[in-house]
PDB file as gemmi writes it, atoms N, CA and C in Angstrom:
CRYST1    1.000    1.000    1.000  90.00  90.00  90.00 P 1                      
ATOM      1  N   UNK A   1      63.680 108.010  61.946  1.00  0.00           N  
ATOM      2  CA  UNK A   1      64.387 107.884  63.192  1.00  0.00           C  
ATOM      3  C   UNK A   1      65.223 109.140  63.415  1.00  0.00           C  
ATOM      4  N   UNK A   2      64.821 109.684  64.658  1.00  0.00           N  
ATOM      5  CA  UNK A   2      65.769 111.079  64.709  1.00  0.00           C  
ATOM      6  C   UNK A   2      67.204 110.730  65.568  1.00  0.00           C  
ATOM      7  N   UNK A   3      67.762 109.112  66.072  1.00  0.00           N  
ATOM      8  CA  UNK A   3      68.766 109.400  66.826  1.00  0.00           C  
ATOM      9  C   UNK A   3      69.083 107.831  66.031  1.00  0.00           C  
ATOM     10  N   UNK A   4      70.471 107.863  66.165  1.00  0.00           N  
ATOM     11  CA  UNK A   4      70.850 106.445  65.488  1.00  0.00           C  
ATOM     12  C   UNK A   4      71.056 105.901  66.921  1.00  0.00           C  
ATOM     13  N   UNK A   5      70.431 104.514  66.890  1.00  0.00           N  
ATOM     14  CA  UNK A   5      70.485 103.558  68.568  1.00  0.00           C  
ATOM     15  C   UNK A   5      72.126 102.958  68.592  1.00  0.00           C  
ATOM     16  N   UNK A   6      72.762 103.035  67.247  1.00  0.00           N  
ATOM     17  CA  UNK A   6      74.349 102.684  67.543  1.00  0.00           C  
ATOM     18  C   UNK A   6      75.254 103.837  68.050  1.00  0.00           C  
ATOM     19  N   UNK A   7      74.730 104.841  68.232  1.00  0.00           N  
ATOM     20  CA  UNK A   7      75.547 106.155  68.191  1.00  0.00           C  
ATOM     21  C   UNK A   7      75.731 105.351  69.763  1.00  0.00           C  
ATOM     22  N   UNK A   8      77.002 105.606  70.561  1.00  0.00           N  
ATOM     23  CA  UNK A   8      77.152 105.421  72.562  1.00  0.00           C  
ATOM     24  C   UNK A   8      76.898 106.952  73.001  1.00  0.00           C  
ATOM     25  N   UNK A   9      77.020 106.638  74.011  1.00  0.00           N  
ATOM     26  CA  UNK A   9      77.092 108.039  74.681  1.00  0.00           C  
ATOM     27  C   UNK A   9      78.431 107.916  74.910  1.00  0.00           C  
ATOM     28  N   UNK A  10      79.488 109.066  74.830  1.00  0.00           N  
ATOM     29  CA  UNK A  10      81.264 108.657  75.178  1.00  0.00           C  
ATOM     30  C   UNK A  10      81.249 108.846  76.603  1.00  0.00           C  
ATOM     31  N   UNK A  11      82.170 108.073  77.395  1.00  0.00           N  
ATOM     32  CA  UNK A  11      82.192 108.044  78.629  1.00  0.00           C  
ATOM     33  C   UNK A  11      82.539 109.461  79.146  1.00  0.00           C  
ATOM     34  N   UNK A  12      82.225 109.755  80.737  1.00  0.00           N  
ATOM     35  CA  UNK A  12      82.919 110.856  81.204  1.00  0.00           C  
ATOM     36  C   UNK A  12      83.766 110.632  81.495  1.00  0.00           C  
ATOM     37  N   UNK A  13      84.626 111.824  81.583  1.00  0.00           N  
ATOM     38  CA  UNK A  13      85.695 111.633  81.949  1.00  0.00           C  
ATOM     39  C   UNK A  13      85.839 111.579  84.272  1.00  0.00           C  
ATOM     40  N   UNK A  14      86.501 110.545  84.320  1.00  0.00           N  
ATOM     41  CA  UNK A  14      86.431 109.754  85.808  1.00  0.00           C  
ATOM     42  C   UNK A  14      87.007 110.888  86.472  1.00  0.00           C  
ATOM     43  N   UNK A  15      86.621 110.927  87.844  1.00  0.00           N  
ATOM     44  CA  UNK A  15      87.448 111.874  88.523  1.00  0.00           C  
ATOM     45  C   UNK A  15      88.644 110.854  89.210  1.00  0.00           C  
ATOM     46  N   UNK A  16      89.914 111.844  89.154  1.00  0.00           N  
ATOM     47  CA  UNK A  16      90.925 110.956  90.184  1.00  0.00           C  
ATOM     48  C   UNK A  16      90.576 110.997  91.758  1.00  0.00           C  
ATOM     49  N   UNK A  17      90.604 109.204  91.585  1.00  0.00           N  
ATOM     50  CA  UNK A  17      90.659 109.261  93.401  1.00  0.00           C  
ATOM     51  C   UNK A  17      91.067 110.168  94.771  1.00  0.00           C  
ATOM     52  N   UNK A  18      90.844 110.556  95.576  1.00  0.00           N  
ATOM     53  CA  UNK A  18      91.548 111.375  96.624  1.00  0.00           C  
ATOM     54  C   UNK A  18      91.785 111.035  97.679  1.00  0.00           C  
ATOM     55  N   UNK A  19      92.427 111.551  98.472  1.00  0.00           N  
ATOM     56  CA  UNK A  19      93.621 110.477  99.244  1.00  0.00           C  
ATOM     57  C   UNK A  19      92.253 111.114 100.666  1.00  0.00           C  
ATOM     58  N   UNK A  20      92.093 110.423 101.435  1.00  0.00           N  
ATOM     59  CA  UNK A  20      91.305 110.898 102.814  1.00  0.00           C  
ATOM     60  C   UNK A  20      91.881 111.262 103.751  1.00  0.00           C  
ATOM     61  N   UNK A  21      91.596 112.920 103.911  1.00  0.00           N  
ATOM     62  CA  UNK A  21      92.299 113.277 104.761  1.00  0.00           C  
ATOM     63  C   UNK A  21      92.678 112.781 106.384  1.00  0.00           C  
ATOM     64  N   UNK A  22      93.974 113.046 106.797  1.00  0.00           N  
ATOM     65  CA  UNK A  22      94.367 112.177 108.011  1.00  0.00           C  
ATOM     66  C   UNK A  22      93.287 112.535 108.813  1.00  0.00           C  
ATOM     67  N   UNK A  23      92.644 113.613 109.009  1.00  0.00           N  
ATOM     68  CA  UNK A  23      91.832 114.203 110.080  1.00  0.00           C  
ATOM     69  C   UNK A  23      90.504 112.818 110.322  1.00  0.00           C  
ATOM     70  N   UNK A  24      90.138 112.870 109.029  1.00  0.00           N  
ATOM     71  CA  UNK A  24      88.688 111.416 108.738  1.00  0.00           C  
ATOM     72  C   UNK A  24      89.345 110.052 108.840  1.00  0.00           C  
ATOM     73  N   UNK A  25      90.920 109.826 108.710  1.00  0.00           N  
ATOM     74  CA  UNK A  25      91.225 108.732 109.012  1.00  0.00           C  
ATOM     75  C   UNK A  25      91.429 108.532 110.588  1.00  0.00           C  
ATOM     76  N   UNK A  26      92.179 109.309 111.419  1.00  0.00           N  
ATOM     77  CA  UNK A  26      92.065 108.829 112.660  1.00  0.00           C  
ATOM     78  C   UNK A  26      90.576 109.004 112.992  1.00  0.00           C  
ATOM     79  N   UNK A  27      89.265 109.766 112.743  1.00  0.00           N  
ATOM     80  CA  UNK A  27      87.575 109.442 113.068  1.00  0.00           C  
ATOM     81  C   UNK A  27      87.322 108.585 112.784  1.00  0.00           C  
ATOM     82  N   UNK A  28      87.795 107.906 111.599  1.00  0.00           N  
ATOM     83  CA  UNK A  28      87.403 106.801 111.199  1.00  0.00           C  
ATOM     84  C   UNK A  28      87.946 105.703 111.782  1.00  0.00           C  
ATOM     85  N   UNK A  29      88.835 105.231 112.387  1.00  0.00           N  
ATOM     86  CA  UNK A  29      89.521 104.462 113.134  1.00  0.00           C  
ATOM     87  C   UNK A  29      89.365 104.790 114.308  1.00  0.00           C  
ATOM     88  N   UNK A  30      89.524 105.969 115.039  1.00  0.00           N  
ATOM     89  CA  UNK A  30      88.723 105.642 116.585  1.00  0.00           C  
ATOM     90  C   UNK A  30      87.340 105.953 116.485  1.00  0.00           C  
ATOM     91  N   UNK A  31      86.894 105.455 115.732  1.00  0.00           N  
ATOM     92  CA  UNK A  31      85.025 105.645 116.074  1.00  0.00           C  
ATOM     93  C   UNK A  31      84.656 104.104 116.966  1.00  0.00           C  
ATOM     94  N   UNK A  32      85.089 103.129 116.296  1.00  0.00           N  
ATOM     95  CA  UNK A  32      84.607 101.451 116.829  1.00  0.00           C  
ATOM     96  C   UNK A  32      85.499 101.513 118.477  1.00  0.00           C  
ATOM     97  N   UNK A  33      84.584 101.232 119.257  1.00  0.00           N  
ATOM     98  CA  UNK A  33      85.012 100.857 120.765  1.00  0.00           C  
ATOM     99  C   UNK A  33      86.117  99.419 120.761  1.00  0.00           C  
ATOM    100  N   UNK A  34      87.114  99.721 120.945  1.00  0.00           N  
ATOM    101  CA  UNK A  34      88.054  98.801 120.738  1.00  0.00           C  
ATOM    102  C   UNK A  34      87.903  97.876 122.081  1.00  0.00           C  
ATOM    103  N   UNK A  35      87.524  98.440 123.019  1.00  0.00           N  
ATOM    104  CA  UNK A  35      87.365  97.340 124.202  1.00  0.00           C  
ATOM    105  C   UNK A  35      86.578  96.149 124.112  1.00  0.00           C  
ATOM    106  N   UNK A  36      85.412  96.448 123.426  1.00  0.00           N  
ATOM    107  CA  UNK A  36      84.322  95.123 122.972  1.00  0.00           C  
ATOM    108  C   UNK A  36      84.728  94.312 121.798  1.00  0.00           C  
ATOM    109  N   UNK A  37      84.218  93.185 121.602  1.00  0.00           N  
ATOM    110  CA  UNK A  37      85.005  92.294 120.755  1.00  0.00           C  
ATOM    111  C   UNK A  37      84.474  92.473 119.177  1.00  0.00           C  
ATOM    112  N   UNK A  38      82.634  93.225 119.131  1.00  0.00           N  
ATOM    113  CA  UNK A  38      82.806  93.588 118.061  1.00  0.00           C  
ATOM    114  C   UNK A  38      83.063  95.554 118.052  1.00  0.00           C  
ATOM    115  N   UNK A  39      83.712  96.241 118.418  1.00  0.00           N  
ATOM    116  CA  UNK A  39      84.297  97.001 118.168  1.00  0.00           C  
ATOM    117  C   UNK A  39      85.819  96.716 117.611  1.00  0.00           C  
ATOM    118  N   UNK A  40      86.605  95.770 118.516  1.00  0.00           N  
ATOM    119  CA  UNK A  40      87.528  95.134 117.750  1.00  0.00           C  
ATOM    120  C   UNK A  40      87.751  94.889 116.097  1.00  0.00           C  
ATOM    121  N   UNK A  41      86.758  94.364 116.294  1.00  0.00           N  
ATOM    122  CA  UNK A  41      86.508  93.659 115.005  1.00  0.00           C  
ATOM    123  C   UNK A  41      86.369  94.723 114.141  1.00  0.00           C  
ATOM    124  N   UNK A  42      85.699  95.592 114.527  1.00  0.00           N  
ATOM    125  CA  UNK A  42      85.094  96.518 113.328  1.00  0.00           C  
ATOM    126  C   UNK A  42      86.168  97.578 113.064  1.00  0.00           C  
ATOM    127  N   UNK A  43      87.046  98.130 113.817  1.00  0.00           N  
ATOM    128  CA  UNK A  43      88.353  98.398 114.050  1.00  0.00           C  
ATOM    129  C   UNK A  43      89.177  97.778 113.142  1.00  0.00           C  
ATOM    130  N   UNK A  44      89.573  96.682 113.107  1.00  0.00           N  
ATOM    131  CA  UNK A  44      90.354  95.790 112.311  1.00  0.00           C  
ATOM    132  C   UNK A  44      89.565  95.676 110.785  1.00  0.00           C  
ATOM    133  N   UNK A  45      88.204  95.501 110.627  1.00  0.00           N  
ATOM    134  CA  UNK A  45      88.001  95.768 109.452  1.00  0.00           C  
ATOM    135  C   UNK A  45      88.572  96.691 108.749  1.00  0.00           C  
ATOM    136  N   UNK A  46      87.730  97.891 109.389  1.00  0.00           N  
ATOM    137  CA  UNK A  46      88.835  99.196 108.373  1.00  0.00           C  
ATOM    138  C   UNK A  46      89.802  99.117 107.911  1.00  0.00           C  
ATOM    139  N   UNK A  47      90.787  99.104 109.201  1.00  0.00           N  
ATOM    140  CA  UNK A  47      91.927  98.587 109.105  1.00  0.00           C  
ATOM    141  C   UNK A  47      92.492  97.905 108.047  1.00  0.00           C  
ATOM    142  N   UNK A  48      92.081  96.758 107.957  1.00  0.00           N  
ATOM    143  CA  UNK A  48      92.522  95.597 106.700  1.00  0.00           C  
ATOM    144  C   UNK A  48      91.529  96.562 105.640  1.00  0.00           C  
ATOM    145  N   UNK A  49      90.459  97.382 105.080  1.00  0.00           N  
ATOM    146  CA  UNK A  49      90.421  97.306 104.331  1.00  0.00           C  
ATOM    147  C   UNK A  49      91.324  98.840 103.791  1.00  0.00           C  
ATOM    148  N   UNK A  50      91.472  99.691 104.422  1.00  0.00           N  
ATOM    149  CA  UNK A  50      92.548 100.362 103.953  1.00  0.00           C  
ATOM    150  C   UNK A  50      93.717 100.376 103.634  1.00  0.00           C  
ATOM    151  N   UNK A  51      94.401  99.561 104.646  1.00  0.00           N  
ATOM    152  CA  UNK A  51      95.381  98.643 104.314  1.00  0.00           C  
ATOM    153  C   UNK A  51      96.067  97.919 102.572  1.00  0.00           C  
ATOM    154  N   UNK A  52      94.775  97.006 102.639  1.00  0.00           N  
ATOM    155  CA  UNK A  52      94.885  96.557 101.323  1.00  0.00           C  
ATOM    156  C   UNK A  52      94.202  96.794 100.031  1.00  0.00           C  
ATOM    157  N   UNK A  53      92.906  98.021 100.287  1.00  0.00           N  
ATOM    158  CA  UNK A  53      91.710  98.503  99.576  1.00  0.00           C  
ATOM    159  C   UNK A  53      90.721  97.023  98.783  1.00  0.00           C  
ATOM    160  N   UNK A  54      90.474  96.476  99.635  1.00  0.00           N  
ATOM    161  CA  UNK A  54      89.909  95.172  99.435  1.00  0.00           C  
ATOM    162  C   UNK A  54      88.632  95.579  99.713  1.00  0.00           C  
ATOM    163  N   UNK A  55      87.260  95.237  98.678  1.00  0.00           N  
ATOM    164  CA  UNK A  55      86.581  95.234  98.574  1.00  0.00           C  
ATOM    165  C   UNK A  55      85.664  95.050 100.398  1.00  0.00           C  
ATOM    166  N   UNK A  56      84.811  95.950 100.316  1.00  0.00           N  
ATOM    167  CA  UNK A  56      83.925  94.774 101.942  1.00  0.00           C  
ATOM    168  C   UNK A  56      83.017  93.849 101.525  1.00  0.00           C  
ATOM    169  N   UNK A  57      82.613  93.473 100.697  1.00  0.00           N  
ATOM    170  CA  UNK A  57      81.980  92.173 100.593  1.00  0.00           C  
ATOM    171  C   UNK A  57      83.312  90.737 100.696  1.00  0.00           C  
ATOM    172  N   UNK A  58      84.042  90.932 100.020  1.00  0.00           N  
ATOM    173  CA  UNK A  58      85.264  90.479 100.284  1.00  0.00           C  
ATOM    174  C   UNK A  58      86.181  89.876 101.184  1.00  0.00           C  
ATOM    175  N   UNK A  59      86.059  91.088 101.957  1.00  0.00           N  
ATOM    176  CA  UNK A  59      86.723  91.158 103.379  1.00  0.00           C  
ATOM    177  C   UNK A  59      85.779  90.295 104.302  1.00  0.00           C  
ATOM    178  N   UNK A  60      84.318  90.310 104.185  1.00  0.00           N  
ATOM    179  CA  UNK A  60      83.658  90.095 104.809  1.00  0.00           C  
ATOM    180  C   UNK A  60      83.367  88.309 104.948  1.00  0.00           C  
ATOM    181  N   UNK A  61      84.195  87.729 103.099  1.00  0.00           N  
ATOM    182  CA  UNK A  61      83.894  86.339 103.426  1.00  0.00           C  
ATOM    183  C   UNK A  61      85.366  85.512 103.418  1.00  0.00           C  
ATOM    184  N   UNK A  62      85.702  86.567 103.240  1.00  0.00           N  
ATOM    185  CA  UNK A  62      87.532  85.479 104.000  1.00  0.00           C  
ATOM    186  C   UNK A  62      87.475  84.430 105.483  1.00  0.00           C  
ATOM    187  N   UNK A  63      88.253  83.631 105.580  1.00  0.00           N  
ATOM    188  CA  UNK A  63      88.229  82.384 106.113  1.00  0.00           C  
ATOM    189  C   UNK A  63      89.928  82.505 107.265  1.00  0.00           C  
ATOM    190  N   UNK A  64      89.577  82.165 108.270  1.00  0.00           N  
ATOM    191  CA  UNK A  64      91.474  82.383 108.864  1.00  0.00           C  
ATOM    192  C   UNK A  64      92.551  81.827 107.640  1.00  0.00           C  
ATOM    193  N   UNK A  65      91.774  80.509 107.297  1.00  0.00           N  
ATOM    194  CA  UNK A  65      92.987  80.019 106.241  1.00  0.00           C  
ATOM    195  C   UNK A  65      93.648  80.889 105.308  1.00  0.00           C  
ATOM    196  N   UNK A  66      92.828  81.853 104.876  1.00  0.00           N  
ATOM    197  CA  UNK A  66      93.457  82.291 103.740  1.00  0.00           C  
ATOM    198  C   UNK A  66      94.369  83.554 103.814  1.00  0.00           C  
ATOM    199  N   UNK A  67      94.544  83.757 105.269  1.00  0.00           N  
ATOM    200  CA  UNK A  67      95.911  85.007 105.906  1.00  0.00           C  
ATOM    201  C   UNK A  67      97.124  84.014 106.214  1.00  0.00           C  
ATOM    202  N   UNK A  68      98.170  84.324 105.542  1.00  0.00           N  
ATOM    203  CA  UNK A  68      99.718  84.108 105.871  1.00  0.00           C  
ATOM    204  C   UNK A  68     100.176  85.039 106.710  1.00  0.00           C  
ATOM    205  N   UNK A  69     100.189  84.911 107.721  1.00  0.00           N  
ATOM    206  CA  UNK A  69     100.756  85.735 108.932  1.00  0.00           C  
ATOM    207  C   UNK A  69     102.629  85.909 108.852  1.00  0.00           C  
ATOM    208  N   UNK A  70     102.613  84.566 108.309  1.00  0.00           N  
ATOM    209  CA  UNK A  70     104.201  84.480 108.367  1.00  0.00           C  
ATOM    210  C   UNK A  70     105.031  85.435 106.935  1.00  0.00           C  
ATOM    211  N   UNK A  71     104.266  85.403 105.981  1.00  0.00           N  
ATOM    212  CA  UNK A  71     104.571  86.392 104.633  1.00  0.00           C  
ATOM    213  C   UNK A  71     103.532  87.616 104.795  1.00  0.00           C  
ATOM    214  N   UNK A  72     103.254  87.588 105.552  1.00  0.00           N  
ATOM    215  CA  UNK A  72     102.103  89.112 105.385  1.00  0.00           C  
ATOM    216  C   UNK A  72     101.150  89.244 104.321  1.00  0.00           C  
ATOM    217  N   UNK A  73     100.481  87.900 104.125  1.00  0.00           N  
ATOM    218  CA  UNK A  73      99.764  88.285 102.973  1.00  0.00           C  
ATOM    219  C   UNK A  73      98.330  87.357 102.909  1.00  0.00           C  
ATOM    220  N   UNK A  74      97.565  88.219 102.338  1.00  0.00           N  
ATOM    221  CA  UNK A  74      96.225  87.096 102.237  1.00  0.00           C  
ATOM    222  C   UNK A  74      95.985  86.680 100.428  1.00  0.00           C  
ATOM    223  N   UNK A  75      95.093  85.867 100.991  1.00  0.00           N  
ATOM    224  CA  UNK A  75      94.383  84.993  99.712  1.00  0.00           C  
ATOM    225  C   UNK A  75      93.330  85.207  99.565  1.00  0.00           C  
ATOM    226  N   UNK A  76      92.819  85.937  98.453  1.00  0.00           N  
ATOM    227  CA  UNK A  76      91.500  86.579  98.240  1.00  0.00           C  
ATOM    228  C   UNK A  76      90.871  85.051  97.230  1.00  0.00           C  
ATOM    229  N   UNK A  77      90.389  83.915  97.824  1.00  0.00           N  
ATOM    230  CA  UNK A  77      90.007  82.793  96.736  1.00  0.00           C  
ATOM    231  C   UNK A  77      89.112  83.107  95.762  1.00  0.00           C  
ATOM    232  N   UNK A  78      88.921  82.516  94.225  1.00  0.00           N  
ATOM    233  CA  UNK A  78      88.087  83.108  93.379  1.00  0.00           C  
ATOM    234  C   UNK A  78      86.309  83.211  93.772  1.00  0.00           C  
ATOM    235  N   UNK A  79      86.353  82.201  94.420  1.00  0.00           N  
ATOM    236  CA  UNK A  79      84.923  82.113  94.902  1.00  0.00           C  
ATOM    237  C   UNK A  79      84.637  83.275  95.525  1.00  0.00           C  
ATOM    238  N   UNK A  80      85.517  84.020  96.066  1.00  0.00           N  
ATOM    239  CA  UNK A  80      85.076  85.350  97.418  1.00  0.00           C  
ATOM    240  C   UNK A  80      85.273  86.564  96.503  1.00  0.00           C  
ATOM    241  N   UNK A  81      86.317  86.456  95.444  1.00  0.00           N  
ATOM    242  CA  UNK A  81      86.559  87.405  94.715  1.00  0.00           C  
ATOM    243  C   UNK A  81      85.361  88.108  94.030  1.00  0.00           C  
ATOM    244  N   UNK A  82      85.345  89.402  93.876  1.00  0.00           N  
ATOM    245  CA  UNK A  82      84.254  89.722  92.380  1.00  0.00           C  
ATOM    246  C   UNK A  82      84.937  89.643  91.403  1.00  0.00           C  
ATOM    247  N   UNK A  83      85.897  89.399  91.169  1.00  0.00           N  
ATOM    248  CA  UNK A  83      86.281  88.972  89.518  1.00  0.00           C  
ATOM    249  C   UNK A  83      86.480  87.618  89.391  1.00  0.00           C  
ATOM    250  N   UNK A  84      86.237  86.897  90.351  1.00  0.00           N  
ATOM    251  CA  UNK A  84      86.675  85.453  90.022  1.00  0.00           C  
ATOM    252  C   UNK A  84      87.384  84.957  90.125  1.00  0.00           C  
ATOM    253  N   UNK A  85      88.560  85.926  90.453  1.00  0.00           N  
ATOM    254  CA  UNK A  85      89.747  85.346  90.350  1.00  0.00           C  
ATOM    255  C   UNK A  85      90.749  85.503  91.333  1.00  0.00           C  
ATOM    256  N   UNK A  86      91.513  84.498  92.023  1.00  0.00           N  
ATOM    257  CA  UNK A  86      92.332  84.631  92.620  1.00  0.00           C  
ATOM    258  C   UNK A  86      93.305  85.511  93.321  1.00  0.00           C  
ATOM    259  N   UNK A  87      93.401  85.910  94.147  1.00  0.00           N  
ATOM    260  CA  UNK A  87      94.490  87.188  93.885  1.00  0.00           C  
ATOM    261  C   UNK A  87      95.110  87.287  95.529  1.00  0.00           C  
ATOM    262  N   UNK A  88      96.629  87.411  95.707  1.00  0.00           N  
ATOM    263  CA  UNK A  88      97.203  87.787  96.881  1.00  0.00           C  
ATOM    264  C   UNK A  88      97.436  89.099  97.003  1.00  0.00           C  
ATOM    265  N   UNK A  89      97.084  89.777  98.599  1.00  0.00           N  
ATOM    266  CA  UNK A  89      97.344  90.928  98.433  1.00  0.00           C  
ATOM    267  C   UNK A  89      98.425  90.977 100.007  1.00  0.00           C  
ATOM    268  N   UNK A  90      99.380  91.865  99.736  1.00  0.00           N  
ATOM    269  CA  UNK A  90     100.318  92.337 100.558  1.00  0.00           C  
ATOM    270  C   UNK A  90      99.782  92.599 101.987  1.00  0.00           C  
ATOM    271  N   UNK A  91      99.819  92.065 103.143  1.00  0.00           N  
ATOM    272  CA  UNK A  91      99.300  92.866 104.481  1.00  0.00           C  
ATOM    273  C   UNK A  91     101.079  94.011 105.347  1.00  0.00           C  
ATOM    274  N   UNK A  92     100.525  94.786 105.744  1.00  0.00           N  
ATOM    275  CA  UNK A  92     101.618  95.551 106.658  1.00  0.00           C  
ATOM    276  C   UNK A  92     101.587  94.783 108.137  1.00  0.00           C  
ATOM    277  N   UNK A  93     102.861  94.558 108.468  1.00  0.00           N  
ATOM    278  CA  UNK A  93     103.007  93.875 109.547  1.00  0.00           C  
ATOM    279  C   UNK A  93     102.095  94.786 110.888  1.00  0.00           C  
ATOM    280  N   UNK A  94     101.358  95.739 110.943  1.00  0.00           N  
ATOM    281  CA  UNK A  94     101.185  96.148 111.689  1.00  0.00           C  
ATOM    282  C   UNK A  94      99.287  95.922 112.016  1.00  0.00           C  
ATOM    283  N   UNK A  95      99.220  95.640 110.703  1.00  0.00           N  
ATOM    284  CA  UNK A  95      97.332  95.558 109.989  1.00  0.00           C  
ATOM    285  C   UNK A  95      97.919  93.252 110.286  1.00  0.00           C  
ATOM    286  N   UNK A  96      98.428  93.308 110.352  1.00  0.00           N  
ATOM    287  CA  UNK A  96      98.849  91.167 110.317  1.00  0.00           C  
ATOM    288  C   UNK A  96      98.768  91.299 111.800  1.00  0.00           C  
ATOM    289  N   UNK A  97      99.445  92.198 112.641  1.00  0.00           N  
ATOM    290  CA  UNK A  97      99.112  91.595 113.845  1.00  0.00           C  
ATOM    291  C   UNK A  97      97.687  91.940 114.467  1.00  0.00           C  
ATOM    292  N   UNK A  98      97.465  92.654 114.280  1.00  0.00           N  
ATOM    293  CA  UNK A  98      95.892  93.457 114.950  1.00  0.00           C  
ATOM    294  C   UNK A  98      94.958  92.130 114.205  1.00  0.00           C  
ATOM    295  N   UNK A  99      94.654  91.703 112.902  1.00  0.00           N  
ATOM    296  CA  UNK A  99      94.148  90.783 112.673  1.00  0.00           C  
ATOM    297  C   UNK A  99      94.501  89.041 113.489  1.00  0.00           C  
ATOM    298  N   UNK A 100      95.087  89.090 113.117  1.00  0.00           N  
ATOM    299  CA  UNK A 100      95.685  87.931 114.031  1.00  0.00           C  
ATOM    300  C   UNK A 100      95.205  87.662 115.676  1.00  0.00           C  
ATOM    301  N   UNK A 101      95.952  88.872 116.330  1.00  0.00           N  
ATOM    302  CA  UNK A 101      94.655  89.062 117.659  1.00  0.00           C  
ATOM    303  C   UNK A 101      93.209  88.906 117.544  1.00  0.00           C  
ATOM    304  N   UNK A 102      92.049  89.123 116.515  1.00  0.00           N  
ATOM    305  CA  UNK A 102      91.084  89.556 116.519  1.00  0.00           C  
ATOM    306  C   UNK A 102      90.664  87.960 116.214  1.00  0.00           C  
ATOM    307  N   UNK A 103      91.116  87.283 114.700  1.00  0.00           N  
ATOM    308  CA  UNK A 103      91.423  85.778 115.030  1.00  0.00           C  
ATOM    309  C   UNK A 103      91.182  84.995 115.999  1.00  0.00           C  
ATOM    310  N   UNK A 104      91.839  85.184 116.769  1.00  0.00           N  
ATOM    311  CA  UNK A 104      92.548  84.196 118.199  1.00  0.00           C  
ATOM    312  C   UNK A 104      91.488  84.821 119.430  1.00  0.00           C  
ATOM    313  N   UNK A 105      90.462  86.103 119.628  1.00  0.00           N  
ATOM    314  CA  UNK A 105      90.433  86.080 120.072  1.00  0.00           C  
ATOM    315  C   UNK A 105      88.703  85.447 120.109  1.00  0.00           C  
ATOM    316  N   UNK A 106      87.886  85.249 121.421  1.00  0.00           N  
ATOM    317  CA  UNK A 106      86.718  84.673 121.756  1.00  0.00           C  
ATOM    318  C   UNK A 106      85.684  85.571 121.716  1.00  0.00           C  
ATOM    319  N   UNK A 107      84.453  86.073 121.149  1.00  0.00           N  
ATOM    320  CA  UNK A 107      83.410  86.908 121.414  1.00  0.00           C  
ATOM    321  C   UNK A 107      83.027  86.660 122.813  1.00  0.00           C  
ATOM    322  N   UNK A 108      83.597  87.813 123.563  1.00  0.00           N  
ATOM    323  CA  UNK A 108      82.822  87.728 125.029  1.00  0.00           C  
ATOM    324  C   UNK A 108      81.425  88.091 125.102  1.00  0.00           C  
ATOM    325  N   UNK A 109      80.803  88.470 123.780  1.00  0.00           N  
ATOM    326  CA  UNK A 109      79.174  89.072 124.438  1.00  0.00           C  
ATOM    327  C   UNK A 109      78.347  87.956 123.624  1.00  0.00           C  
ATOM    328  N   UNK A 110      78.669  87.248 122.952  1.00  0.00           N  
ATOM    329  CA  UNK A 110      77.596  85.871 122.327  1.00  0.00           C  
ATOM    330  C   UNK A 110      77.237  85.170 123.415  1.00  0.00           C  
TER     331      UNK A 110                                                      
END                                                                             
């Protein structure tokens, strides 16, 4: 045997995250047509997921129940979670109301 199968390979070393520049954050936030209800929506996605850096599969199966509007905070339930597990995350009163509207409001093009 020329390689021992217990030897690992040692991990690389990770690069640190980088912050996105403001220039790609406002493109990235006015790209979705905010007038239509799913531009709204898709608007407010971002939104909440930068906000709270919440996964989009995630984001995608949350329920109204599980946003506290009144504490600013959601409920990520274990079932929706990828770890399984439970977890509250902080919302900014400013990402709570834009959701909240989007909530409440009716798909005008269905």
């Amino acid at each position: 045997m020329e390689k021992n199968p217990i030897d690992f390979k040692k991990r690389k070393d990770e690069e640190r995250a980088r912050a996105i520049p403001l220039e790609v954050l406002k493109e990235l936030l006015g790209a979705p047509d905010k007038k239509s209800y799913t531009g709204f929506r898709d608007y407010c996605l971002i939104l909440f997921m930068l906000d709270t850096g919440i996964r989009s599969g995630e984001a995608l199966k949350l329920k109204k129940e599980d946003f506290n509007f009144a504490s600013f905070e959601v409920t990520i339930p274990e079932d929706v979670a990828k770890t399984r597990k439970k977890r509250t995350l902080p919302l900014s009163p400013v990402v709570a109301k834009e959701i909240k509207k989007l909530l409440f409001l009716q798909p005008l093009e269905c």
